[in-house]
C-alpha positions as a Markdown table, in Angstrom:
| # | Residue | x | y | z |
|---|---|---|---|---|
| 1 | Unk | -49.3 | -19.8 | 17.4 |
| 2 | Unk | -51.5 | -18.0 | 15.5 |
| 3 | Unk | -52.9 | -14.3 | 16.5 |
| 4 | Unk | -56.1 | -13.6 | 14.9 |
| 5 | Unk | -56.5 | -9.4 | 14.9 |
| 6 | Unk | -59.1 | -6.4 | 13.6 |
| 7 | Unk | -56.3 | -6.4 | 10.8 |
| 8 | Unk | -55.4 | -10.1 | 9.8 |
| 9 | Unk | -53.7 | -13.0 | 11.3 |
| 10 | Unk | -50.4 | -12.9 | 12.3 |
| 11 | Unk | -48.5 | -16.8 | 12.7 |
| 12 | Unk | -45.4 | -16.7 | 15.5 |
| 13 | Unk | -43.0 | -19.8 | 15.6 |
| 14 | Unk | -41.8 | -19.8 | 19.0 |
| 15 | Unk | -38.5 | -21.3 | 20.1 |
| 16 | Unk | -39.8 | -22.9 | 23.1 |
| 17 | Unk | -35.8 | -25.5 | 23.0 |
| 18 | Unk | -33.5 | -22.6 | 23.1 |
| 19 | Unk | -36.3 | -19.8 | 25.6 |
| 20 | Unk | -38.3 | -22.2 | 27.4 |
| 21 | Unk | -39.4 | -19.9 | 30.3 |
| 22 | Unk | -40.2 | -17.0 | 27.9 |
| 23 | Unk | -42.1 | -19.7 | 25.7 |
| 24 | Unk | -43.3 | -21.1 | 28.7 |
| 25 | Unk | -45.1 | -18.1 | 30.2 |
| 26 | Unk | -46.6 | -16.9 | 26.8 |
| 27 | Unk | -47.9 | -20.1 | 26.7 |
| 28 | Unk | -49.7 | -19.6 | 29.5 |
| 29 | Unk | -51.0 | -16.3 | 28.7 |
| 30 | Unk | -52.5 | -17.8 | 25.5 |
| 31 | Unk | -54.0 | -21.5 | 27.1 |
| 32 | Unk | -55.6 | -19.6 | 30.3 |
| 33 | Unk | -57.3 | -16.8 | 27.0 |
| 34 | Unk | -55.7 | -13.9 | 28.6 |
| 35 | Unk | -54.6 | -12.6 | 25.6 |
| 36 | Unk | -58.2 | -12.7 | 23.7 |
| 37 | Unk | -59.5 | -9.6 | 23.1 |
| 38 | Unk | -56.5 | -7.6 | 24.2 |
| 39 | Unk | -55.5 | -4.8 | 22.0 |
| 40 | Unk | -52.2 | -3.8 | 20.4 |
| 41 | Unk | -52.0 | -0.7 | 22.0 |
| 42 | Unk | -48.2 | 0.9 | 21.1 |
| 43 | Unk | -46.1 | 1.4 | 17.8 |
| 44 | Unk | -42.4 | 2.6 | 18.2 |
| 45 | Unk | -41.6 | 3.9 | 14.3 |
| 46 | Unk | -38.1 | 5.1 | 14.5 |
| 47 | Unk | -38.4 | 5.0 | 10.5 |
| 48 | Unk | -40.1 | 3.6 | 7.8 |
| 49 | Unk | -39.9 | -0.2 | 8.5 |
| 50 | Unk | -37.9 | 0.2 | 11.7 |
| 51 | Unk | -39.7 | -0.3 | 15.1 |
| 52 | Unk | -41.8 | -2.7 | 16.8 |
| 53 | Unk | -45.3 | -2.7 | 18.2 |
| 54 | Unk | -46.6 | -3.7 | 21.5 |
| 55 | Unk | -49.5 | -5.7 | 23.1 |
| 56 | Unk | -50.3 | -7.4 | 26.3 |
| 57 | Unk | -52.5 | -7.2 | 29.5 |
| 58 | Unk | -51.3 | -4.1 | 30.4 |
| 59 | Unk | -51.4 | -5.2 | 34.1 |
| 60 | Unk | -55.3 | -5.6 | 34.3 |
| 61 | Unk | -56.0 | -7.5 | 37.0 |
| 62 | Unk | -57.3 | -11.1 | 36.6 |
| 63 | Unk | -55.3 | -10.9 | 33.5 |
| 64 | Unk | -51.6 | -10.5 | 34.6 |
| 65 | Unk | -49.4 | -13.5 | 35.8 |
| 66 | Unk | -46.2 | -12.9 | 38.3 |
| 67 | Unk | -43.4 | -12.3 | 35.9 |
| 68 | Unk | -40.8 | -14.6 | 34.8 |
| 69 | Unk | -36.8 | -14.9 | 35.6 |
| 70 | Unk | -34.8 | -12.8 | 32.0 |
| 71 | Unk | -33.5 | -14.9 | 29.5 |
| 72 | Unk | -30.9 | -12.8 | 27.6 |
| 73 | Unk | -30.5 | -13.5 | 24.4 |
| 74 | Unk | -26.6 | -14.4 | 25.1 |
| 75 | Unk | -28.3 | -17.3 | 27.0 |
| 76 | Unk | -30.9 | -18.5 | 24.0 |
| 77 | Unk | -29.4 | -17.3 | 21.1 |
| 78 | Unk | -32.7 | -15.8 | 19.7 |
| 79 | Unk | -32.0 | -12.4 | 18.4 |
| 80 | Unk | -34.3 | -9.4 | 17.6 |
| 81 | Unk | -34.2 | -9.7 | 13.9 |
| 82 | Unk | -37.6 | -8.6 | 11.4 |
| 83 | Unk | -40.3 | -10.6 | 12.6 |
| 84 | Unk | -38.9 | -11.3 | 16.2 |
| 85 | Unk | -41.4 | -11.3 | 19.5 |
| 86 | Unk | -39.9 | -10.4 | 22.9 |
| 87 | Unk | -41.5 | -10.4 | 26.7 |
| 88 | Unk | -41.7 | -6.3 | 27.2 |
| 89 | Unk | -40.5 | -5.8 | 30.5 |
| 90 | Unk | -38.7 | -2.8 | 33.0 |
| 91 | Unk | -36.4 | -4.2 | 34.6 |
| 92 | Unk | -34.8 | -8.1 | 34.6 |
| 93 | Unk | -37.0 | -10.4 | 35.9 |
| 94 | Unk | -40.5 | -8.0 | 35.6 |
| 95 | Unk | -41.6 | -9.2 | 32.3 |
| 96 | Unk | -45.1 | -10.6 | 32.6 |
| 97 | Unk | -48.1 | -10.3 | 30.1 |
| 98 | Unk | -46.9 | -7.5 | 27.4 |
| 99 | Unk | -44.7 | -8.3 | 24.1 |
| 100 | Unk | -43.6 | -6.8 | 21.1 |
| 101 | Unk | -42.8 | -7.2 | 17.6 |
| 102 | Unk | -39.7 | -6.0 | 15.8 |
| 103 | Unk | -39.8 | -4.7 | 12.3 |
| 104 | Unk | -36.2 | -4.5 | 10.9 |
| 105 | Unk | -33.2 | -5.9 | 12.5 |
| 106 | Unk | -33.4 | -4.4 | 16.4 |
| 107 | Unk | -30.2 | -6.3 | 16.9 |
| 108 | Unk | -27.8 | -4.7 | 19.0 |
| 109 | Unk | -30.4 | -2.4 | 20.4 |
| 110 | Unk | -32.9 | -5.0 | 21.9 |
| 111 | Unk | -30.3 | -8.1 | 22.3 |
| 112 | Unk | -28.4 | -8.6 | 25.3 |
| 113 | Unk | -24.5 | -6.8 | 25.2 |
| 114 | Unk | -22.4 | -7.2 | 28.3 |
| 115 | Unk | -20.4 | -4.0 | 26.6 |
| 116 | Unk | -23.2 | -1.5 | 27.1 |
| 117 | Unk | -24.3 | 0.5 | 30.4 |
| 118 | Unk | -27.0 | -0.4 | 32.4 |
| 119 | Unk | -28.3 | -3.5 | 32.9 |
| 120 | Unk | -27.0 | -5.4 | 29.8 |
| 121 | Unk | -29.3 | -8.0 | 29.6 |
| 122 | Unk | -31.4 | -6.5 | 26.7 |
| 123 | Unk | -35.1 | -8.2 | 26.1 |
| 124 | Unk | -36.2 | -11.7 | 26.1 |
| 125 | Unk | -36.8 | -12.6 | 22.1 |
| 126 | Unk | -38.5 | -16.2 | 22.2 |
| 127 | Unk | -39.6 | -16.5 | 18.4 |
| 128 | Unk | -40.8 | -14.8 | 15.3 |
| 129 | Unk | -43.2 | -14.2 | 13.1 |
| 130 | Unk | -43.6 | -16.6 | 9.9 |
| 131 | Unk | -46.5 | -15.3 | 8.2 |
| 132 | Unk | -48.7 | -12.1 | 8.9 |
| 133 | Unk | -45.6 | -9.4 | 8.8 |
| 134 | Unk | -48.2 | -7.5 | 6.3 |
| 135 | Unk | -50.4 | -7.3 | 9.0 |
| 136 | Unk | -47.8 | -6.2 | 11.6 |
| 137 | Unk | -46.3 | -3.4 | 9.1 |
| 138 | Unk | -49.9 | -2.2 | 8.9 |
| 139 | Unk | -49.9 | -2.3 | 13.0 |
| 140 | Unk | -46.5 | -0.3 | 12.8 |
| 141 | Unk | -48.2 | 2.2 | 10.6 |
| 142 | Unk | -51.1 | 3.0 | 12.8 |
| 143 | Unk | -52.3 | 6.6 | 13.3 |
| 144 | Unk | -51.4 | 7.4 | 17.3 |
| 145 | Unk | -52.8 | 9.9 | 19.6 |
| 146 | Unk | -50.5 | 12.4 | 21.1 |
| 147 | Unk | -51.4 | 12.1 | 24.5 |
| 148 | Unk | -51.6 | 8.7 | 27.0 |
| 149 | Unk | -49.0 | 7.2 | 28.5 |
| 150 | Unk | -46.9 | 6.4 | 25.7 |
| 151 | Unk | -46.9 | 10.1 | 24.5 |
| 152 | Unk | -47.4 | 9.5 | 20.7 |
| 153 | Unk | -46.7 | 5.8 | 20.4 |
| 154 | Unk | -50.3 | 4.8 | 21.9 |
| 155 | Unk | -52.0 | 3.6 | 18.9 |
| 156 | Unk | -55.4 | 6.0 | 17.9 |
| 157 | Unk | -57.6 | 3.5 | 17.6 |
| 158 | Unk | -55.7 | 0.2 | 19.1 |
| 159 | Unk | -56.1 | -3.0 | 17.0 |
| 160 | Unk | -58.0 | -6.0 | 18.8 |
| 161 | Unk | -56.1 | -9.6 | 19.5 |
| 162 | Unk | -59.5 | -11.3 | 18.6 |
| 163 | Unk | -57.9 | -14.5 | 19.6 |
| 164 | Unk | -55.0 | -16.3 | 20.3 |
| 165 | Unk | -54.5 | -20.1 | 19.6 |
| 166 | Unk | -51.9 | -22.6 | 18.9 |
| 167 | Unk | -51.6 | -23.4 | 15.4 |
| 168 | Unk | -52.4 | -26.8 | 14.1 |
């Protein structure tokens, strides 16, 4: 899959045998073009090199699709290492048409661990970037506002998902 942006391209390889519903719903977001012309609206920098960024629908209407069942990764095995994309979500089971993008290994913090309070089940990580992390560091390092709804995570001036399409 290949995410054409304001800033460069980004390339995901997505591991539709081991998270086939995750797979399976971004899929859908990208055949039915409800990710063209999105925006990646929010960058998490805990440090230099260490976050992830988000984009999606944001819940728009005529955009957003039902949400799909959790796949933990204990189920498929596909971790939130550099590069890896994951179905944002609340709660299990209410991830729908926002993802992010780690930078630096997120694993434990994103992953599923039965040891840890709360719900356990971590995000869904269906695949990761193979070409494009430039672009995505670039993302990470985006001025932010100190207002909105993510209270200075909300990119200033949010970078456009021109297109969306599956790589040849």
């Amino acid at each position: 899959m290949a995410l054409t942006t304001s800033l460069g391209r980004i390339v995901l390889q997505l591991e539709k045998g081991r998270a086939p519903v995750t797979t399976a719903n971004f899929l859908r977001y990208l055949d039915g073009r409800r990710l063209d012309g999105v925006t990646f609206y929010r960058t998490v920098r805990v440090q230099p090199n260490f976050g992830f960024i988000q984009f999606g629908v944001q819940n728009k209407p005529g955009r957003v699709l039902p949400p799909v069942r959790h796949e933990p990764t204990t189920a498929t095995g596909v971790h939130h290492t550099d590069g890896a994309i994951s179905l944002a979500r609340l709660a299990p089971g209410t991830g729908a048409g926002d993802f992010t993008i780690s930078v630096g290994d997120q694993r434990p913090s994103l992953d599923a661990d039965p040891s840890k309070p709360g719900d356990k089940l971590g995000y869904a990580a269906f695949g990761h970037v193979v070409e494009g992390m430039d672009v995505v560091h670039r993302i990470l390092d985006a001025p932010v506002a100190a207002g909105g709804y993510f209270k200075g995570e909300q990119i200033a001036q949010p970078v456009v998902i021109v297109n969306v399409k599956r790589a040849p």
